[in-house]
C-alpha positions as CSV (number, residue, x, y, z in Angstrom):
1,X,-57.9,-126.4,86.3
2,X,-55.2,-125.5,89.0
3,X,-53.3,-128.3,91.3
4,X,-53.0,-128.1,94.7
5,X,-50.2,-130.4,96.1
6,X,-49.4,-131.4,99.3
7,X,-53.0,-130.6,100.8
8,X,-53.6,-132.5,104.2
9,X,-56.5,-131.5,105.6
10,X,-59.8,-133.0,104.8
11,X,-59.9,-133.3,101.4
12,X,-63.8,-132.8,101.0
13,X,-65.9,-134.8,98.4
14,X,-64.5,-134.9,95.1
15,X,-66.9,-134.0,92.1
16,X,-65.2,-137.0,89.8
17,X,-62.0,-139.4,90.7
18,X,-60.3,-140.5,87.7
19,X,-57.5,-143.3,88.2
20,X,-54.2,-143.4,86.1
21,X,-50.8,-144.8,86.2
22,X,-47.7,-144.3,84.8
23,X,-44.4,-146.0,84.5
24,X,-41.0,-144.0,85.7
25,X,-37.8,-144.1,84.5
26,X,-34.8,-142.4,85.8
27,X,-32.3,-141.5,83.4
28,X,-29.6,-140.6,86.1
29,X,-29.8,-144.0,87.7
30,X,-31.6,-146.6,85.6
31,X,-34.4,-147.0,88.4
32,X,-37.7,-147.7,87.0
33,X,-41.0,-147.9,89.2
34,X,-45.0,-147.5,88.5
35,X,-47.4,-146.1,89.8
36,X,-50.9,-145.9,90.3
37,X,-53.1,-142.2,91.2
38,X,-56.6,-141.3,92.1
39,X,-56.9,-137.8,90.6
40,X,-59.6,-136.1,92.0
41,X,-61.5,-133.2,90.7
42,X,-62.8,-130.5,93.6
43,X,-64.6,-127.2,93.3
44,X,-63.1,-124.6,96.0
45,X,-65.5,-122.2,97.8
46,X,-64.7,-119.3,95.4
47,X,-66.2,-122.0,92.4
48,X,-62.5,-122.9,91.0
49,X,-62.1,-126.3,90.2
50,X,-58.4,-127.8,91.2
51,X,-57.6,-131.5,91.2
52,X,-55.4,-133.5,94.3
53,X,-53.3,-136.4,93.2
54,X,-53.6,-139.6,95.8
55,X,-51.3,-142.1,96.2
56,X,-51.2,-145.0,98.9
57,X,-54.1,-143.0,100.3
58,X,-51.6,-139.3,100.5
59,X,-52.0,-136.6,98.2
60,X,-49.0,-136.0,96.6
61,X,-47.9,-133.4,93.6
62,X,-48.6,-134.1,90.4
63,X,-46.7,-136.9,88.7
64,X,-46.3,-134.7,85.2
65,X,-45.0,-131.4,86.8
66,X,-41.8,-132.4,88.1
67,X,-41.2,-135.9,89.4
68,X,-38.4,-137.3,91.5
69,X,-36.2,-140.4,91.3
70,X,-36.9,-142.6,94.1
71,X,-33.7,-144.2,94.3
72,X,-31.4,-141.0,93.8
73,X,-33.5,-137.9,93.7
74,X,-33.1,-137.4,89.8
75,X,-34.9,-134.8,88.4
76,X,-35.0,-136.3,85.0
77,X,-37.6,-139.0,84.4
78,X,-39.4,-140.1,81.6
79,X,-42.9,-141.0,82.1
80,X,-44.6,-143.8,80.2
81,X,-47.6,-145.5,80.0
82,X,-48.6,-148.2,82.9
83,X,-47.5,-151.1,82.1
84,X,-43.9,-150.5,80.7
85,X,-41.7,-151.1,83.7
86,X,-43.3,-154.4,84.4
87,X,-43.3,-156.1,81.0
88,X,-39.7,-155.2,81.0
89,X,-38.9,-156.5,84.6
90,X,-41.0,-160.1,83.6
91,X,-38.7,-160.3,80.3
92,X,-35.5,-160.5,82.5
93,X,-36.7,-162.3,84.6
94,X,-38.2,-165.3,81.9
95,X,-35.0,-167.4,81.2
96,X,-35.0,-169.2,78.3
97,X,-33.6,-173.2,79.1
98,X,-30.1,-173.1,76.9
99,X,-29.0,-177.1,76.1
100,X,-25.4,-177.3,77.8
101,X,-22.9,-177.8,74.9
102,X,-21.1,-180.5,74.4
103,X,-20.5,-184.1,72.0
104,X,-23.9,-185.0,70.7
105,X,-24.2,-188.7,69.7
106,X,-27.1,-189.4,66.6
107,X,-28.7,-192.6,67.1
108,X,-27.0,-195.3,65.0
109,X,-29.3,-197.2,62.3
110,X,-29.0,-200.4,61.5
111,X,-28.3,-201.0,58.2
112,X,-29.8,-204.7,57.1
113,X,-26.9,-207.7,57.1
114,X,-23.9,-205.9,58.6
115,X,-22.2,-206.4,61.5
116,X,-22.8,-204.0,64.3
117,X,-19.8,-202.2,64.8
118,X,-17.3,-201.4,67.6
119,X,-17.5,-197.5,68.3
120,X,-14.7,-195.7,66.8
121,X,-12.3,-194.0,69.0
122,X,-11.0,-190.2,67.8
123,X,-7.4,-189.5,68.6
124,X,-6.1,-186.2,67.6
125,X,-4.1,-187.8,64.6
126,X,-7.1,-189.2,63.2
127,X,-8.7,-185.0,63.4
128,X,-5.3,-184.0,62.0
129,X,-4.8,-186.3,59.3
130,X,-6.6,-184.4,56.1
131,X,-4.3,-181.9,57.0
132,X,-0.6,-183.2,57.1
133,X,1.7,-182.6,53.8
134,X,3.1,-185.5,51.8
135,X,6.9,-185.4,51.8
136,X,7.9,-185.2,48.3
């Protein structure tokens, strides 16, 4: 089955229209896109069959023969199956709510006939103190 790209006139009727999509990702850039096709399959006067790729309601060339970047006209992009740009786009965007660090207090239990007790101020003595040498 031939291709023929960038065919504006009336298109006729198509004997089937398939849809597919594909993920893009330049490997110049980093840009990653989808997008979705109608392929349609046509029979020419002479009997040939030939398909037209539609896009956004335009025919366009065929996604697998040579696609473009389009954020920087790459010529090397790596086609995937739908889906792939988007599930990576909604993991970066999903943040994941981190505690802030800092002191954390554990509740207290009371222990049965003692005396509550004043809360113990640290001084930097009292953290150095299992570490300072005898004189001998």
């Amino acid at each position: 089955m031939s291709e023929i790209a960038g065919q504006t006139g009336l298109r006729g009727t198509p004997t089937a229209v398939v849809h597919e999509s594909y993920s893009f990702a330049c490997m110049r850039c980093g840009h990653g896109w989808e997008q979705s096709y109608e392929i349609e399959h046509h029979t020419d006067a002479d009997g040939q069959e030939f398909v037209l790729y539609v896009a956004d309601g335009r025919v366009v060339p065929s996604p697998l023969s040579r696609p473009n970047c389009h954020n920087c006209e790459g010529h090397v992009v790596r086609i995937m199956r739908a889906g792939q740009v988007s599930s990576v786009r909604g993991a970066g965007e999903r943040r994941h709510s981190v505690p802030q660090a800092g002191p954390v207090e554990a509740p207290e239990v009371p222990v049965e006939g003692a005396q509550p007790k004043e809360p113990h101020h640290w001084h930097l003595s009292d953290l150095l103190h299992p570490f300072q040498r005898k004189a001998g």
